[in-house]
Structure formats: C-alpha cells, structure tokens
Biopython code that builds the backbone (N, CA, C, O; Angstrom):
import numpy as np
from Bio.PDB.StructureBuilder import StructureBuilder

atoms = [
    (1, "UNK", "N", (-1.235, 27.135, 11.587)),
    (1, "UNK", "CA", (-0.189, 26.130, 11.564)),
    (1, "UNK", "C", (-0.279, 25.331, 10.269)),
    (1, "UNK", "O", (-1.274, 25.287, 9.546)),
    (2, "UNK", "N", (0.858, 24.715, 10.067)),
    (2, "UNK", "CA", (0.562, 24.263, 8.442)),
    (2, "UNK", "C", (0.779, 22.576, 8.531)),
    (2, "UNK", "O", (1.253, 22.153, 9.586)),
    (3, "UNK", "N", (0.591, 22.022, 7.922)),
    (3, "UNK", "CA", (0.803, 20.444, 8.141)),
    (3, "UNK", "C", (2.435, 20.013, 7.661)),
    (3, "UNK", "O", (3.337, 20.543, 7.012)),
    (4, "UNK", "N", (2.294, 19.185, 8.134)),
    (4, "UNK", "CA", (3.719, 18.619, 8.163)),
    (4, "UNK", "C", (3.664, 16.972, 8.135)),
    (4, "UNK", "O", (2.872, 16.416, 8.896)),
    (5, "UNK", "N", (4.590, 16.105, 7.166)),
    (5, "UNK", "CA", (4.442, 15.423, 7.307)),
    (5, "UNK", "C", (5.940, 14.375, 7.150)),
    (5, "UNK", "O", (6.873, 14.351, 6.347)),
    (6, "UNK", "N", (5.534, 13.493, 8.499)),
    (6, "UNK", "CA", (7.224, 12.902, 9.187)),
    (6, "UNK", "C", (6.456, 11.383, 9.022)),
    (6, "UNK", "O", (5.282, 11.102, 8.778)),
    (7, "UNK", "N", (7.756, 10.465, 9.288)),
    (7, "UNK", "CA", (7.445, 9.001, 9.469)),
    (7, "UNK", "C", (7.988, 8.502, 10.980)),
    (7, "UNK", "O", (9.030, 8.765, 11.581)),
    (8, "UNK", "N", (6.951, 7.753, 11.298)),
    (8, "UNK", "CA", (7.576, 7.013, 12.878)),
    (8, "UNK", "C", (8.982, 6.950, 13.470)),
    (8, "UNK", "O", (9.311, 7.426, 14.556)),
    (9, "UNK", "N", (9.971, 6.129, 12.389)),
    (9, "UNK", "CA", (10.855, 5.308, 12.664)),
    (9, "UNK", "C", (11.837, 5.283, 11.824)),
    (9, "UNK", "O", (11.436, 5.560, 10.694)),
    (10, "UNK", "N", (13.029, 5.058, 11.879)),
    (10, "UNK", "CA", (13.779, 4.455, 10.429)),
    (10, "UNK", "C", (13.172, 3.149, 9.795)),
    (10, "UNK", "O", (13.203, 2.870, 8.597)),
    (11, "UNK", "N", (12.732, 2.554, 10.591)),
    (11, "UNK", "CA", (12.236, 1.691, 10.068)),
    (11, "UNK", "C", (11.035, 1.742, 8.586)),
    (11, "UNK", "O", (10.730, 1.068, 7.602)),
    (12, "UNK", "N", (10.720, 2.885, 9.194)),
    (12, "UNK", "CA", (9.649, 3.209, 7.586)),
    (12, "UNK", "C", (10.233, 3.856, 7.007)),
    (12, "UNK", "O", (9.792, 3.768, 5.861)),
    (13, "UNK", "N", (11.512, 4.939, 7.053)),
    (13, "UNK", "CA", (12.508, 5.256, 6.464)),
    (13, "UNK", "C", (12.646, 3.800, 5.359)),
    (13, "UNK", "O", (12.423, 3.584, 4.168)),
    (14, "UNK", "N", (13.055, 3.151, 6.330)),
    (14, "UNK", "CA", (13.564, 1.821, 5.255)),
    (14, "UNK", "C", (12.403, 1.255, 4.149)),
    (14, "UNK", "O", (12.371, 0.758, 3.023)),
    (15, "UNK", "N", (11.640, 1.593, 5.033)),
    (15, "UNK", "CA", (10.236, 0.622, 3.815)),
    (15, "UNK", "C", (10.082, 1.368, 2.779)),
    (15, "UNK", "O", (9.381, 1.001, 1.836)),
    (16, "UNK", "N", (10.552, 2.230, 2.796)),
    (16, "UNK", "CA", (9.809, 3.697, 2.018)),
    (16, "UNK", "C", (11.071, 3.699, 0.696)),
    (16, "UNK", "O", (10.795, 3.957, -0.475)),
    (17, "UNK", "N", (12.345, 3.383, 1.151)),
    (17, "UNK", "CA", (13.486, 3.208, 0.456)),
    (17, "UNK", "C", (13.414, 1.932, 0.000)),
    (17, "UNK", "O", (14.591, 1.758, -0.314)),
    (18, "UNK", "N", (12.873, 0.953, -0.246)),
    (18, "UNK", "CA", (12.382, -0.103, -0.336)),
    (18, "UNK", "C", (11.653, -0.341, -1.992)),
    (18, "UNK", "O", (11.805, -1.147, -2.910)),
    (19, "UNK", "N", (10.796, 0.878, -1.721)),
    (19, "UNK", "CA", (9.913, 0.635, -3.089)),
    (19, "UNK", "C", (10.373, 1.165, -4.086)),
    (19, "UNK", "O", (11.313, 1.938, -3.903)),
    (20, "UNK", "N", (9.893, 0.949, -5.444)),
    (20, "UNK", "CA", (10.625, 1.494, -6.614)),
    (20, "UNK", "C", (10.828, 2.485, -6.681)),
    (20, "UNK", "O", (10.234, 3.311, -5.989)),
    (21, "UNK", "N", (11.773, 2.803, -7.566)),
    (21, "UNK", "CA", (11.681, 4.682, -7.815)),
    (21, "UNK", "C", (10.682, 5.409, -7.885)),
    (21, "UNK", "O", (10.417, 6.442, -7.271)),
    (22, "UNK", "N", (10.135, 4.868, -8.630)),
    (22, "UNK", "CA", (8.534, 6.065, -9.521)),
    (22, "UNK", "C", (7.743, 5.907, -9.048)),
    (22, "UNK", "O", (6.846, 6.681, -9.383)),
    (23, "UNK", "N", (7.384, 4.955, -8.029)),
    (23, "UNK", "CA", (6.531, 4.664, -6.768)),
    (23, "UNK", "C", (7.185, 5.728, -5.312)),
    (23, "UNK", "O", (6.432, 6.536, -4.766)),
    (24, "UNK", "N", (8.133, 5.608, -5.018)),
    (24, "UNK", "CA", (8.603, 6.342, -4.094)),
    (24, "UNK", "C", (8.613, 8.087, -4.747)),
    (24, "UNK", "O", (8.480, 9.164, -4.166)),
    (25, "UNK", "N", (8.722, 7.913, -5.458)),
    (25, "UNK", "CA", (8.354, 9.878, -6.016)),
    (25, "UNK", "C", (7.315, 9.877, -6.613)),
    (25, "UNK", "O", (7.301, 10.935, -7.241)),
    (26, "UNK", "N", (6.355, 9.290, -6.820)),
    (26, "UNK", "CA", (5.136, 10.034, -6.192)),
    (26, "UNK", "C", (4.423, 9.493, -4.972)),
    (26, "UNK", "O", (3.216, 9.254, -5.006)),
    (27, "UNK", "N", (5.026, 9.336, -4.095)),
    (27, "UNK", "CA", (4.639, 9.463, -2.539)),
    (27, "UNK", "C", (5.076, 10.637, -1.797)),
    (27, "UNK", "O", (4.457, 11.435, -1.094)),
    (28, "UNK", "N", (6.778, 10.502, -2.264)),
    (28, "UNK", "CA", (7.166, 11.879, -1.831)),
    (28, "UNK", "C", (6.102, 12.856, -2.547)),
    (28, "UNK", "O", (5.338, 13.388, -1.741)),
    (29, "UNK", "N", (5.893, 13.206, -3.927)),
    (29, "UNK", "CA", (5.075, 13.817, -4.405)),
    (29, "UNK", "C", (3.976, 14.235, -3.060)),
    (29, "UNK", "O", (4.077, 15.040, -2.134)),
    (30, "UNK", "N", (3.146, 13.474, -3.382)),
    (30, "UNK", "CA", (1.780, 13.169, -2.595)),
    (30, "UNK", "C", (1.878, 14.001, -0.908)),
    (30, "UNK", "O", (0.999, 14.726, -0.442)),
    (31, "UNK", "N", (3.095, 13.663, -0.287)),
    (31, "UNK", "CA", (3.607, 13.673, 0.808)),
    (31, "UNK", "C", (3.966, 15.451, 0.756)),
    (31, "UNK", "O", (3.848, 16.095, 1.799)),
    (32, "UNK", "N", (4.345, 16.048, -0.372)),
    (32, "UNK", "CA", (4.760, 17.139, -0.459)),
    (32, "UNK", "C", (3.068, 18.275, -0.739)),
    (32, "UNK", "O", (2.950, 19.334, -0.123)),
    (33, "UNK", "N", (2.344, 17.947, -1.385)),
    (33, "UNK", "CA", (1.235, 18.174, -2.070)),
    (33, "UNK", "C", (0.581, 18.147, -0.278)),
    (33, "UNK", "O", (0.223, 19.254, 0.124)),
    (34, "UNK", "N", (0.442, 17.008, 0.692)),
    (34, "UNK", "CA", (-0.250, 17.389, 1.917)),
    (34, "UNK", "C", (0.661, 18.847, 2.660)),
    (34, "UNK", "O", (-0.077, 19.722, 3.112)),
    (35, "UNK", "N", (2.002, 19.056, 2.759)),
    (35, "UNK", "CA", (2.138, 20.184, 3.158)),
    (35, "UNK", "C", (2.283, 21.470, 2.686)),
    (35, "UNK", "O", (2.712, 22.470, 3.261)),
    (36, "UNK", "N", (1.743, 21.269, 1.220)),
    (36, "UNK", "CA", (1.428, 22.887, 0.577)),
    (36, "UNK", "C", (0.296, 23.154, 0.976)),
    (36, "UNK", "O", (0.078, 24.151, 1.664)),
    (37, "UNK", "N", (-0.899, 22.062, 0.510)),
    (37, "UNK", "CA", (-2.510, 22.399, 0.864)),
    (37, "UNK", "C", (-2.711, 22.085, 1.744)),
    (37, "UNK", "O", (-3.558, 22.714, 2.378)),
    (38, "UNK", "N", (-1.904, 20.614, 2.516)),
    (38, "UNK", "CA", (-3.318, 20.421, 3.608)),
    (38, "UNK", "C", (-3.942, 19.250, 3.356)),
    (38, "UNK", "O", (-4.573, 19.240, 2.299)),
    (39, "UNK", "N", (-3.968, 17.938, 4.212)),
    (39, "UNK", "CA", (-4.579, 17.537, 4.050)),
    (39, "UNK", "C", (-5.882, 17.119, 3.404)),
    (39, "UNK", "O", (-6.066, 16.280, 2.522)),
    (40, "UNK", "N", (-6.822, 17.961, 4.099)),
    (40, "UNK", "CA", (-8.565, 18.511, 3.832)),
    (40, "UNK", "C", (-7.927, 18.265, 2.253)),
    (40, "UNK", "O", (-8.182, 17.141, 1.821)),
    (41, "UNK", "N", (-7.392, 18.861, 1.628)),
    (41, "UNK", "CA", (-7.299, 19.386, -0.066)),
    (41, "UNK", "C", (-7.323, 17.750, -0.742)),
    (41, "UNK", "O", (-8.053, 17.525, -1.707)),
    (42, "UNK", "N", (-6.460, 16.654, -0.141)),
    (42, "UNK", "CA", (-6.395, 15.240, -0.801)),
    (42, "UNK", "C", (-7.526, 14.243, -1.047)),
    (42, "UNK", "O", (-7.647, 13.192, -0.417)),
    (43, "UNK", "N", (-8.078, 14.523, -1.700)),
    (43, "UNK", "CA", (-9.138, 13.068, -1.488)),
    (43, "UNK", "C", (-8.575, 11.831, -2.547)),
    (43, "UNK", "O", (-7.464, 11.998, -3.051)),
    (44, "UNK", "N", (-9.369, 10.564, -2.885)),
    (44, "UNK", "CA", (-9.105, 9.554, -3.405)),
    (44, "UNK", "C", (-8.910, 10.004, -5.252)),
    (44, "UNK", "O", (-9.638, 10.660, -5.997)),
    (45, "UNK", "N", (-7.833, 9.427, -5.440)),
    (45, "UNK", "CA", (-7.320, 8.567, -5.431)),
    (45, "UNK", "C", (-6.196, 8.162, -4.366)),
    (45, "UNK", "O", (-6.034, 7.007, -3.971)),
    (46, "UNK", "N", (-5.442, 9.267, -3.955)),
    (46, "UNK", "CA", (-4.443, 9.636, -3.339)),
    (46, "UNK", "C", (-4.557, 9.409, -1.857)),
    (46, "UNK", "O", (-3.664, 8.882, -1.193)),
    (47, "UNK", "N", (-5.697, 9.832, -1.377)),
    (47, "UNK", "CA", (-6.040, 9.139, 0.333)),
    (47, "UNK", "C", (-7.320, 8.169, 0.635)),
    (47, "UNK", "O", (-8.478, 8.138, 0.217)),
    (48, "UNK", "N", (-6.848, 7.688, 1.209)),
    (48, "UNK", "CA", (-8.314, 7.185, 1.666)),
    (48, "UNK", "C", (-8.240, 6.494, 2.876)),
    (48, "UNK", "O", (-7.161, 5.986, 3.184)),
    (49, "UNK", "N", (-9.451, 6.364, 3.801)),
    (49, "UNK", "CA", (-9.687, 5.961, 4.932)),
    (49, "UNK", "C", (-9.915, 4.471, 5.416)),
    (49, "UNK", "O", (-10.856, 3.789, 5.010)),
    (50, "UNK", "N", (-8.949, 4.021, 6.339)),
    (50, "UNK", "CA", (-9.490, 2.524, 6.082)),
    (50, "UNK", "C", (-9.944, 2.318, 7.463)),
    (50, "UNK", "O", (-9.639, 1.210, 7.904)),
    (51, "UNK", "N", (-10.570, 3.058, 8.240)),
    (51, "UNK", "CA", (-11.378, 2.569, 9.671)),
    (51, "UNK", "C", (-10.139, 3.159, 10.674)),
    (51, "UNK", "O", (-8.926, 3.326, 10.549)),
    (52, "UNK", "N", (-11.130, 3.375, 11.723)),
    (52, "UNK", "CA", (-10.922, 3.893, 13.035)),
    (52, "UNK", "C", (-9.748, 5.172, 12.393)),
    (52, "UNK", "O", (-9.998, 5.613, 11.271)),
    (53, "UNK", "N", (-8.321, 5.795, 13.255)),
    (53, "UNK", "CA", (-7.475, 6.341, 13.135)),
    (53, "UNK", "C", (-6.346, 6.048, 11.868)),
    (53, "UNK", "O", (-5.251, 6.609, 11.883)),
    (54, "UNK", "N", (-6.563, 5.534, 11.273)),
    (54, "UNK", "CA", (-5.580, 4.669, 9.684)),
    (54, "UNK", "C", (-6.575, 5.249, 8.576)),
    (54, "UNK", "O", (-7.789, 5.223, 8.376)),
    (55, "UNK", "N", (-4.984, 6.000, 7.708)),
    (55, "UNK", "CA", (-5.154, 5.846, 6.620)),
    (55, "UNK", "C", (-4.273, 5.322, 5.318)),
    (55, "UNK", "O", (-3.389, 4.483, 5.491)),
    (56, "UNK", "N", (-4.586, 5.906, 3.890)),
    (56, "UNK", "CA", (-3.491, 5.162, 3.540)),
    (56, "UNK", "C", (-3.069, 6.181, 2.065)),
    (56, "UNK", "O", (-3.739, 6.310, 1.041)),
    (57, "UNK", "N", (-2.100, 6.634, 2.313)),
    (57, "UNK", "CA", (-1.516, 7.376, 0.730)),
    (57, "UNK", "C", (-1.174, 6.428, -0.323)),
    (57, "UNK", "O", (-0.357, 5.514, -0.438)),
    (58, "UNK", "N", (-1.932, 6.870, -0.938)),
    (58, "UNK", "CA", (-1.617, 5.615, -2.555)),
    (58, "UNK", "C", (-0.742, 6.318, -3.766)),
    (58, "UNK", "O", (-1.020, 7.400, -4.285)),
    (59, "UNK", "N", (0.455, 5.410, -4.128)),
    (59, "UNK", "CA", (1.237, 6.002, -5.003)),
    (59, "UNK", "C", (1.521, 4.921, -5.917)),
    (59, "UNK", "O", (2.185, 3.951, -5.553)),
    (60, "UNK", "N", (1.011, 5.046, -7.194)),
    (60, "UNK", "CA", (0.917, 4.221, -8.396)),
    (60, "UNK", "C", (2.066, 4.710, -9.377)),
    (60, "UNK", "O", (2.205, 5.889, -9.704)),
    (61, "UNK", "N", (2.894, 3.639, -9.820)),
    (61, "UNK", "CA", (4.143, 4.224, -10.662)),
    (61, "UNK", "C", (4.037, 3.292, -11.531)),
    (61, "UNK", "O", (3.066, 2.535, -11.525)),
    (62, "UNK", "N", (5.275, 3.176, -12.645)),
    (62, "UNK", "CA", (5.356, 2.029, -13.685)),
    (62, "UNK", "C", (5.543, 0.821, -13.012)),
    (62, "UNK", "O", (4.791, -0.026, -13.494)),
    (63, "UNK", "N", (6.180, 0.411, -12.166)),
    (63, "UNK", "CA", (6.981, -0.477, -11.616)),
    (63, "UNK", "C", (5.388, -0.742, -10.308)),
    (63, "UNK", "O", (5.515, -1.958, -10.165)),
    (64, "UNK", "N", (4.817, -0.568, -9.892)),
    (64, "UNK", "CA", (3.797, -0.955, -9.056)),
    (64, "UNK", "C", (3.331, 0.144, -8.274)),
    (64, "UNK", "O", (3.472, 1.343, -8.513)),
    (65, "UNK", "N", (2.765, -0.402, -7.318)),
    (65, "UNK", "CA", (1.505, 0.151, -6.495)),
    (65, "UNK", "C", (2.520, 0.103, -4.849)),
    (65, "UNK", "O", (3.052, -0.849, -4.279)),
    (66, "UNK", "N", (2.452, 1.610, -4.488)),
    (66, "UNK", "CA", (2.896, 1.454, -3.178)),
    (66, "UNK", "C", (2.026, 2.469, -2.472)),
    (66, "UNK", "O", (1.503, 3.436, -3.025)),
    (67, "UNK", "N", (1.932, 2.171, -1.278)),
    (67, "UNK", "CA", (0.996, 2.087, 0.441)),
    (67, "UNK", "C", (1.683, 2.543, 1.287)),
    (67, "UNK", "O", (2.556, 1.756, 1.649)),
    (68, "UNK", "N", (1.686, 3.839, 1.966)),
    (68, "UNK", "CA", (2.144, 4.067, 3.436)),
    (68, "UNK", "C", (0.695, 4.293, 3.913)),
    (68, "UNK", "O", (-0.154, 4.922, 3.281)),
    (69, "UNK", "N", (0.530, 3.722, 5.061)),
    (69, "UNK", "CA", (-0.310, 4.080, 6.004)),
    (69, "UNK", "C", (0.035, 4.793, 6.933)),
    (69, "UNK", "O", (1.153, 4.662, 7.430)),
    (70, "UNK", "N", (-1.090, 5.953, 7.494)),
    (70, "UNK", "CA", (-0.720, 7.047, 8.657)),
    (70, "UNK", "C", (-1.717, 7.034, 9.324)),
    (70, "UNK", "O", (-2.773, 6.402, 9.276)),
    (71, "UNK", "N", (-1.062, 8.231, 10.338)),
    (71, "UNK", "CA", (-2.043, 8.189, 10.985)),
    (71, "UNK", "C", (-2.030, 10.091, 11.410)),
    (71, "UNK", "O", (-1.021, 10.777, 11.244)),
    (72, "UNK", "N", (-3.320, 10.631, 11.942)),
    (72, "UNK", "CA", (-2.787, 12.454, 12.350)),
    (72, "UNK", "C", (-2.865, 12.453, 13.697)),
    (72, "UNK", "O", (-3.591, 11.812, 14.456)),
    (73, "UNK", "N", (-1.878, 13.392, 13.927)),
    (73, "UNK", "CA", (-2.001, 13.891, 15.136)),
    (73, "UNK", "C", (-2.148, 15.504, 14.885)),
    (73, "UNK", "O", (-1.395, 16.157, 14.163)),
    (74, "UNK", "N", (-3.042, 15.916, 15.476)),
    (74, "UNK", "CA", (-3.148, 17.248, 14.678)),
    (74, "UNK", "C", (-3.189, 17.597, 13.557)),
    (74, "UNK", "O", (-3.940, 17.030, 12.763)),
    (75, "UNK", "N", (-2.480, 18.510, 13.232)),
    (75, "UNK", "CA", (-1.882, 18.961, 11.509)),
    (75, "UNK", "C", (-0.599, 17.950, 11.159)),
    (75, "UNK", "O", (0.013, 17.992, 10.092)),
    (76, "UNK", "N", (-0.305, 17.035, 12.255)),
    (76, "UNK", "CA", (0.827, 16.196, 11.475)),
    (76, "UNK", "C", (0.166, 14.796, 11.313)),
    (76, "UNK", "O", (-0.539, 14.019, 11.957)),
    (77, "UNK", "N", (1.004, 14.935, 9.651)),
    (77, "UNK", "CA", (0.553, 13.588, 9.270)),
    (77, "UNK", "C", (1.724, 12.442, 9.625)),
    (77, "UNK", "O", (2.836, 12.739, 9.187)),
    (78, "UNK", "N", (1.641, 11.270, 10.300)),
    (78, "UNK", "CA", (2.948, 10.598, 11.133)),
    (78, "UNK", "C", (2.542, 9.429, 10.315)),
    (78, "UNK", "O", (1.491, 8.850, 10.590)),
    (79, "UNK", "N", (3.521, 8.914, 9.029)),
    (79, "UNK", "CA", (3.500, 7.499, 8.730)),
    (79, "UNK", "C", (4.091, 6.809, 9.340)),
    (79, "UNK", "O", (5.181, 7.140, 9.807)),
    (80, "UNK", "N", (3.309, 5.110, 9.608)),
    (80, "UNK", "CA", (3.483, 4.572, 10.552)),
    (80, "UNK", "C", (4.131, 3.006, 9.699)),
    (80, "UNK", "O", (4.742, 2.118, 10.293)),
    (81, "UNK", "N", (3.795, 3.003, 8.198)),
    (81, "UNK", "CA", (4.557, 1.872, 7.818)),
    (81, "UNK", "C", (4.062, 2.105, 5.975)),
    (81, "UNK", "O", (3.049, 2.613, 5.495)),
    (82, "UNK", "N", (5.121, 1.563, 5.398)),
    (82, "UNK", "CA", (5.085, 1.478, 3.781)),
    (82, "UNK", "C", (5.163, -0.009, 3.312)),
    (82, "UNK", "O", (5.817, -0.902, 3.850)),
    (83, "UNK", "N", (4.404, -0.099, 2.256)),
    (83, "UNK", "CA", (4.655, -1.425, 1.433)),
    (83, "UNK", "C", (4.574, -1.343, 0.046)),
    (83, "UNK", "O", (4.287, -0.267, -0.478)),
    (84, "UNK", "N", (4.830, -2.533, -0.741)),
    (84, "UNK", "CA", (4.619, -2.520, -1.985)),
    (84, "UNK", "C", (3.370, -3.364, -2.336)),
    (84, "UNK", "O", (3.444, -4.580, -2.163)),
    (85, "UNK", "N", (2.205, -2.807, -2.824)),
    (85, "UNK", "CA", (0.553, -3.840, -2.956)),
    (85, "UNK", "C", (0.716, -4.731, -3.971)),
    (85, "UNK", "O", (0.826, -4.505, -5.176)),
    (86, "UNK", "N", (0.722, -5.561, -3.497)),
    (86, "UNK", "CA", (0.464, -7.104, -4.505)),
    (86, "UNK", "C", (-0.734, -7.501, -4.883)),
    (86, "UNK", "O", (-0.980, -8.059, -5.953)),
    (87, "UNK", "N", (-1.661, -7.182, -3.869)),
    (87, "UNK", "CA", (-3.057, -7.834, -4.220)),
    (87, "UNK", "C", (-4.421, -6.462, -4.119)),
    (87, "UNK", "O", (-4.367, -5.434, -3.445)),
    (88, "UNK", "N", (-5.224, -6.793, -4.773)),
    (88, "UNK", "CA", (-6.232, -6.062, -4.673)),
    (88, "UNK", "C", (-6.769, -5.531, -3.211)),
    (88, "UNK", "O", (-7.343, -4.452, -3.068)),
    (89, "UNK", "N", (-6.481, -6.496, -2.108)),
    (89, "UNK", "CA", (-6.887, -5.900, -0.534)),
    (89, "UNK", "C", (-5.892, -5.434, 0.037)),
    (89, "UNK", "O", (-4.833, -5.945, -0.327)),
    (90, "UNK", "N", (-5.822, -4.649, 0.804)),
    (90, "UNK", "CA", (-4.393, -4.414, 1.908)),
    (90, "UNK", "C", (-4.668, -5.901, 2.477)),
    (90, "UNK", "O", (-5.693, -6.564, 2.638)),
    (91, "UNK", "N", (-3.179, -6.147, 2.728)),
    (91, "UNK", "CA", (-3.141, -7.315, 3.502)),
    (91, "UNK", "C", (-3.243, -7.357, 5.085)),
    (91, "UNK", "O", (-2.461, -6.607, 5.669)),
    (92, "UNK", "N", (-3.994, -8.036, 5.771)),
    (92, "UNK", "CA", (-4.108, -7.932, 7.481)),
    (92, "UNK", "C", (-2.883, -7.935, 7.847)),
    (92, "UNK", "O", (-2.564, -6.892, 8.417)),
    (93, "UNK", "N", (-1.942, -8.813, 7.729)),
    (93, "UNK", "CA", (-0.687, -8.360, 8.646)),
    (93, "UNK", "C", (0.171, -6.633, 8.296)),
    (93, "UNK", "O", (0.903, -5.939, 9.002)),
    (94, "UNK", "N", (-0.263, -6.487, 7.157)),
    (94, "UNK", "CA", (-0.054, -4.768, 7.001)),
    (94, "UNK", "C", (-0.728, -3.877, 7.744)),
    (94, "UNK", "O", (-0.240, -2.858, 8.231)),
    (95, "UNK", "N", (-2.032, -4.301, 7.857)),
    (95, "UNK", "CA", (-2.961, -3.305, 8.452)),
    (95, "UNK", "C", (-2.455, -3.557, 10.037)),
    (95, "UNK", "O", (-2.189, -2.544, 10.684)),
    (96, "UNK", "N", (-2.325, -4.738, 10.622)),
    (96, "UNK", "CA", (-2.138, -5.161, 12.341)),
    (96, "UNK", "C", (-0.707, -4.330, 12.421)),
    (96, "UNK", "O", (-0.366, -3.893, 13.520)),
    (97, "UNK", "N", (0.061, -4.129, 11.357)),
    (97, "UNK", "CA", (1.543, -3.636, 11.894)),
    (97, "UNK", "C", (1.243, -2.318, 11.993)),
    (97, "UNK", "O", (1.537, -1.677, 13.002)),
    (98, "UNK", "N", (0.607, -1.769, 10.917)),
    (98, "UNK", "CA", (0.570, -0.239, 11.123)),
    (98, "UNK", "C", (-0.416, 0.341, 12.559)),
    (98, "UNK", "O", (-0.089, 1.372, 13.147)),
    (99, "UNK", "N", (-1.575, -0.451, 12.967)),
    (99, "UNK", "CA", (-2.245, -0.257, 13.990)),
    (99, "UNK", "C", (-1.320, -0.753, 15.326)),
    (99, "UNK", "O", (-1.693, -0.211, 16.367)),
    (100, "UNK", "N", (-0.377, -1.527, 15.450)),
    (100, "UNK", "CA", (0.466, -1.677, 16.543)),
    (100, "UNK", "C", (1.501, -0.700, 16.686)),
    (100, "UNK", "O", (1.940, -0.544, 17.826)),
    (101, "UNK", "N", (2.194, 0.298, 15.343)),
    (101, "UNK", "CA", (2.702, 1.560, 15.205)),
    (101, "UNK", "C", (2.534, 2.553, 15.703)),
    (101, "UNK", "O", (3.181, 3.331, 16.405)),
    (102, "UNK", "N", (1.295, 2.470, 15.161)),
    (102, "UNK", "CA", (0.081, 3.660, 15.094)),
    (102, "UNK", "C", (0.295, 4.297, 16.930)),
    (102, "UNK", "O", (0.684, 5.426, 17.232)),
    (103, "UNK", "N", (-0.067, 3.261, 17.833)),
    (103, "UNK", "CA", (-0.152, 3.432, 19.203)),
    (103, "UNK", "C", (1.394, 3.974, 19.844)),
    (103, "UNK", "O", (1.447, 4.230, 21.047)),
    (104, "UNK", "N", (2.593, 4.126, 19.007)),
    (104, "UNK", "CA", (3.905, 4.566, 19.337)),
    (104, "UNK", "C", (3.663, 6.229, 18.876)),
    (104, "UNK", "O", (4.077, 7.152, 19.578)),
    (105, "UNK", "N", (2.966, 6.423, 17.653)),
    (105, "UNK", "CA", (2.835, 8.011, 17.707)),
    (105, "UNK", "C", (1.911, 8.880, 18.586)),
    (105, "UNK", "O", (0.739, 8.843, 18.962)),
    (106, "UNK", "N", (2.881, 9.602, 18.722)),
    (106, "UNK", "CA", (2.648, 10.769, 19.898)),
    (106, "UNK", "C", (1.966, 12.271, 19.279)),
    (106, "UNK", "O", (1.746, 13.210, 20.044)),
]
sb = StructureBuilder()
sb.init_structure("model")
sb.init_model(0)
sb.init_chain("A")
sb.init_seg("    ")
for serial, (resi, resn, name, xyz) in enumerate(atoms, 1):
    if name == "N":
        sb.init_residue(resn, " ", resi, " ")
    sb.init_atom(name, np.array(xyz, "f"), 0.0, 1.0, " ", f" {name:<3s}", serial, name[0])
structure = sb.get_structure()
C-alpha cells in the first residue's frame, strides 16, 4: 500500500490557503515527496516529532516559515491543522488545536 496524504477538514484546507505562496509549495512539495517515498524516507529538516501521536511538516519559503501538523493512521498521513511560525517555539494554542483535531481522525 502506498501512503497517501489528505487533511482533516476544510478548515485546514483554509489554513493551508492561508500561507504564502512559496511556503504553501513547498508543503505541497514535501506533501508530494511523502507519497512517492514514504514517509520512513523524510527526516528533519522536513519532519519532525513533537510528542505522543503529532507531528509537524516544515516548509520554509521567502516570505516565512509554515507548519502543518499531522498525525498517521496507517500509511495515511491526515493533517490536522496549518500555520504560519512567528516565533522560534510552536505555540501551545497550535499544538492544543491540532491535539483536539487529532482525536476527529479516523
């Protein structure tokens, strides 16, 4: 089976349409790159783990730094929310939204 990768909601539809151009293509990028190889194939810069079931695809463009966090179910990777990073930490109310998400994917 090969991976696949969808978002929750329109709602992250929207977040995702949200961020700049050159930030949003290379996520799509990134997003495309997990269903040629595979997950397993991504490591950091591009993924990384932030505790329990959450992670987070990082997509750096001219215009800034953008964040979807996911989560797997199987071979699917299900983003559960996008932002644009302002500060050096993910911010807690980012992390509490995507973990209150998180529990809607199936």
């Amino acid at each position: 089976m090969a991976w696949t990768v969808e978002t929750l909601s329109e709602a992250v539809d929207d977040e995702i349409a949200t961020l700049p151009p050159k930030v949003q293509a290379k996520l799509l990028w990134i997003m495309g790159q997990i269903e040629a190889r595979g997950l397993p194939a991504l490591r950091p810069p591009h993924i990384d783990h932030l505790g329990g079931g959450l992670y987070e695809l990082r997509a750096k463009g001219q215009e800034g730094v953008g964040r979807a966090l996911f989560v797997t179910r199987g071979e699917r990777v299900v983003i559960v929310h996008a932002f644009q990073k302002k500060t050096q930490k993910t911010p807690a109310r980012n992390l509490r939204l995507a973990e209150q998400r998180a529990k809607e994917a199936t």
